[in-house]
C-alpha positions, 0 to 999 in steps of 0.5 A, a space after each residue: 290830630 297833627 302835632 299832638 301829644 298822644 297818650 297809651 293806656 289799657 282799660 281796667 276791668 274796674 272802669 268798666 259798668 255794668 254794659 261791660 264799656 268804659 265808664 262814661 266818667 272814666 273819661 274824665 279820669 283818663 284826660 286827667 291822666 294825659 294832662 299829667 303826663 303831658 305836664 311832666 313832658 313840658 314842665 319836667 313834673 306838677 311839683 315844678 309848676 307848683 315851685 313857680 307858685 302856680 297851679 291850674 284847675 278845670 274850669 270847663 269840660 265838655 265830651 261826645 261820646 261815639 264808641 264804646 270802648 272795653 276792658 282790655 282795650 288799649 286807648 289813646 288820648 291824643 291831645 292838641 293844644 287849641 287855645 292860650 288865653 289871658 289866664 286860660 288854656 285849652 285842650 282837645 282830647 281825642 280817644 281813639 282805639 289803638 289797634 283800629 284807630 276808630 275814634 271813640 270820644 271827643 273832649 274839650 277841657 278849659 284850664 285856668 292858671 291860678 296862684 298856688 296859695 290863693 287859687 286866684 286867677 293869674 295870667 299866663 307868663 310869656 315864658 308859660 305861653 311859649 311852654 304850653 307852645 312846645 311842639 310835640 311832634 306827635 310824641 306818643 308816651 304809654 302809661 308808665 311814662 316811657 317814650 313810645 315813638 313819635 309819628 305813629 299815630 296819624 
């Protein structure tokens, strides 16, 4: 995915089952995961959304899986944003092995805006819009958060 936000991460034995793979439910985890970090990239954390008077919340998730992955192996989340809505926003989330690039799972998660306090719908600000826009530049952040590169990962 070009112009992607992409996120590192090492699988934990306790995500794994008793087929010794990831999960299938992890995989919500780990697009959680990204969307935060993503957020922090974007807004500078969750707490300054929440200080507009706004939040968001799943409203739709949908994945296929391809591979498995395993304990120990280290995963990428490469998310791209698809669409921006009246109160909506999605998200394509790509999971790919690190070392091989083979894709292993593909989701599509759908947030809504809500009011903070009410968690009613509200629509997407222009100021919002154009920060959901902000180019990412295929930045690439590992599970601390830190800067890894940008354009290592096609």
């Amino acid at each position: 995915m070009s112009n992607s936000f992409h996120y590192i991460f090492r699988v934990r034995y306790a995500e794994c089952d008793a087929q010794n793979v990831v999960f299938n439910s992890r995989y919500g985890d780990y697009v959680d995961m990204a969307i935060t970090e993503y957020q922090r990239v974007i807004w500078g954390s969750y707490q300054n959304l929440l200080a507009q008077g706004l939040d968001f919340q799943v409203i739709h998730y949908n994945i296929t899986w391809r591979a498995p992955a395993k304990f120990d192996d280290i995963l990428c989340a490469s998310m791209q944003l698809k669409t921006v809505g009246k109160t909506s926003f999605t998200f394509n989330v790509q999971f790919t092995h690190q070392q091989t690039s083979k894709v292993l799972a593909d989701a599509e998660i759908v947030y809504v805006l809500v009011d903070a306090e009410t968690y009613q719908k509200t629509p997407i600000s222009d100021a919002l819009r154009t920060t959901l826009h902000s180019p990412m530049n295929d930045l690439t952040i590992n599970h601390a958060g830190e800067f890894v590169a940008s354009n290592v990962i096609n």
